[in-house]
N, C-alpha and C positions, 0 to 999 in steps of 0.2 A: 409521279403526281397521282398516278390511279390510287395508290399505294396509299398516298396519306389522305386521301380524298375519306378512305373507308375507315380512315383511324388508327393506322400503325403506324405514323410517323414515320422517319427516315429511312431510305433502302435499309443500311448496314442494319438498324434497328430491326427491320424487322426478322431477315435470316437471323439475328442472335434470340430473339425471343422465339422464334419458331422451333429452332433447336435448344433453347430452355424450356418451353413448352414439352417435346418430344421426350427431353431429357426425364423432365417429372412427373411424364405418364407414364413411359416406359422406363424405369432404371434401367431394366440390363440392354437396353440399348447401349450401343457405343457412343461414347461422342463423338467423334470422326463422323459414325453416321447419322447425327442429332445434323448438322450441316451440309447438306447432300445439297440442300438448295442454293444455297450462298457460294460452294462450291465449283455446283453447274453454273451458276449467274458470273461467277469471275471468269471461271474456264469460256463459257462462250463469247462476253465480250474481247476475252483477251485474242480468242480464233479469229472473233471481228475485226479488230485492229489489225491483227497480222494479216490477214486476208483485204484489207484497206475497207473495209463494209460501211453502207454508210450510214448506219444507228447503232452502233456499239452499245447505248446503252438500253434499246429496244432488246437487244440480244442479252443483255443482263436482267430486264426485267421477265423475259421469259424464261430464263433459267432458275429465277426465284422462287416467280410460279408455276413450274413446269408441275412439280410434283404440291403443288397444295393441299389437295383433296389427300395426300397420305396423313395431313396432321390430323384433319379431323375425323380420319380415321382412326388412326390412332387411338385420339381420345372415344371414342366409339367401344375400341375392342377392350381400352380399360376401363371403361364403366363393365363392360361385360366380365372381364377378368375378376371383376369385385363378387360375382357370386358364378361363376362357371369357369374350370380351369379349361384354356385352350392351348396347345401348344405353339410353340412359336414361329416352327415352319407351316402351318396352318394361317396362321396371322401374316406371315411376310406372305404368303403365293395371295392372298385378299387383299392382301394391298398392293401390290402388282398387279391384280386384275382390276380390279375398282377405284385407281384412284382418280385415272383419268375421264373419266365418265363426272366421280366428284366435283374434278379441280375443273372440268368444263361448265360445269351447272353452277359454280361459287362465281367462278370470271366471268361468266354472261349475265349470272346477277347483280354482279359488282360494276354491270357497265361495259366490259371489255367487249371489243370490239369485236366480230367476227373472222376476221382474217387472223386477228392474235389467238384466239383460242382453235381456230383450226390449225396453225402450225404447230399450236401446243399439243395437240391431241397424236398429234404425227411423232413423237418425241423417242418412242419407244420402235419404231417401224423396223422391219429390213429388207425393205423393201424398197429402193431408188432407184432414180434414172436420173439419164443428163435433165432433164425437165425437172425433178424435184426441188421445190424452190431450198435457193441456200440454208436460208434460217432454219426448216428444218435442220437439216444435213450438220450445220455447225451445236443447232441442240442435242441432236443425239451423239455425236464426236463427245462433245463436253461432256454428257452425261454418262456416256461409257471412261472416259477420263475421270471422270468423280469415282466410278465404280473399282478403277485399276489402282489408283492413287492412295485408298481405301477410307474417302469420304462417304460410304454408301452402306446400306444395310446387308447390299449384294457386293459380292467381290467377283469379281472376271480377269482374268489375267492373261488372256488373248493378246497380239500381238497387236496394237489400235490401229498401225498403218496398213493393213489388211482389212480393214473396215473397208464397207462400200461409200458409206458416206465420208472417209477420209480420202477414198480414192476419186470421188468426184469432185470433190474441193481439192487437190492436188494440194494437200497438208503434209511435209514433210517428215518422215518419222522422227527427226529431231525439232523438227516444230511441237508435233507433239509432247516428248516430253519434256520442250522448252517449258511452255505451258503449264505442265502437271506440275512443274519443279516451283513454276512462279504462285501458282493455286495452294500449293504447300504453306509455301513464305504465308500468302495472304492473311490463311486460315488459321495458320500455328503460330 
């Protein structure tokens, strides 16, 4: 609902326009990684369900907008692209450092609540304990899933059941790549 409240119409709607968006400020972006958010949003509701949680699709709307603040960066670094060339590992380590700072300041203006935007902000951590609320834990699982799967700008090919936050949600390594395999379907 927050979602359509601010004018993007329907979930699905809006990860596809976010990644046509990305698509048409960045070409040589990937498509795979024009999707990272619609990615993460399926992956963690889908950890939801499996794990019986009980807002699955609380956990999808955070994976949507986990990463926000990277679109309009994005279009940021290509207005700049228009008269200064920057390289592109320059522009990915910028937006890996700023976006969450962004996408915090866009969902607190947009209304979002405070308890949602501090689990969002936690999204990238490596940092847990048995205390770390779930929601994180299954954000960033998702979100290194998106990375592995190769919905992401960044690719990681780490072992995910090795994660700390997959080992505190006691997430099976074939739950895992139950998941990845189902996030595929989704998205292709």
């Amino acid at each position: 609902e927050k979602l359509k409240d601010i004018g993007y119409g329907g979930l699905p709607n809006f990860g596809a326009s976010a990644g046509t968006l990305t698509w048409q400020w960045m070409p040589n972006i990937t498509a795979p990684g024009a999707f990272a958010q619609l990615a993460t949003a399926y992956g963690a509701k889908l950890f939801g369900q499996k794990l019986n949680f009980d807002d699955p699709d609380n956990l999808f709307l955070l994976g949507l907008t986990h990463d926000i603040g990277k679109i309009f960066l994005l279009k940021a670094f290509t207005d700049i692209l228009e008269v200064k060339s920057l390289h592109m590992d320059a522009i990915k380590a910028n937006l890996e450092g700023g976006h969450i700072g962004v996408s915090s300041k866009l969902l607190e203006r947009w209304g979002f609540d405070h308890e949602f935007i501090r689990i969002l902000t936690h999204h990238e951590s490596n940092d847990f304990g048995d205390d770390t609320d779930k929601e994180i834990l299954i954000l960033h699982l998702s979100n290194m899933l998106t990375r592995k799967i190769g919905f992401s700008l960044i690719t990681d090919d780490r072992d995910l059941s090795e994660l700390e936050s997959a080992g505190i949600l006691k997430i099976a390594p074939a739950t895992i790549d139950q998941v990845g395999d189902e996030i595929k379907l989704i998205i292709q």
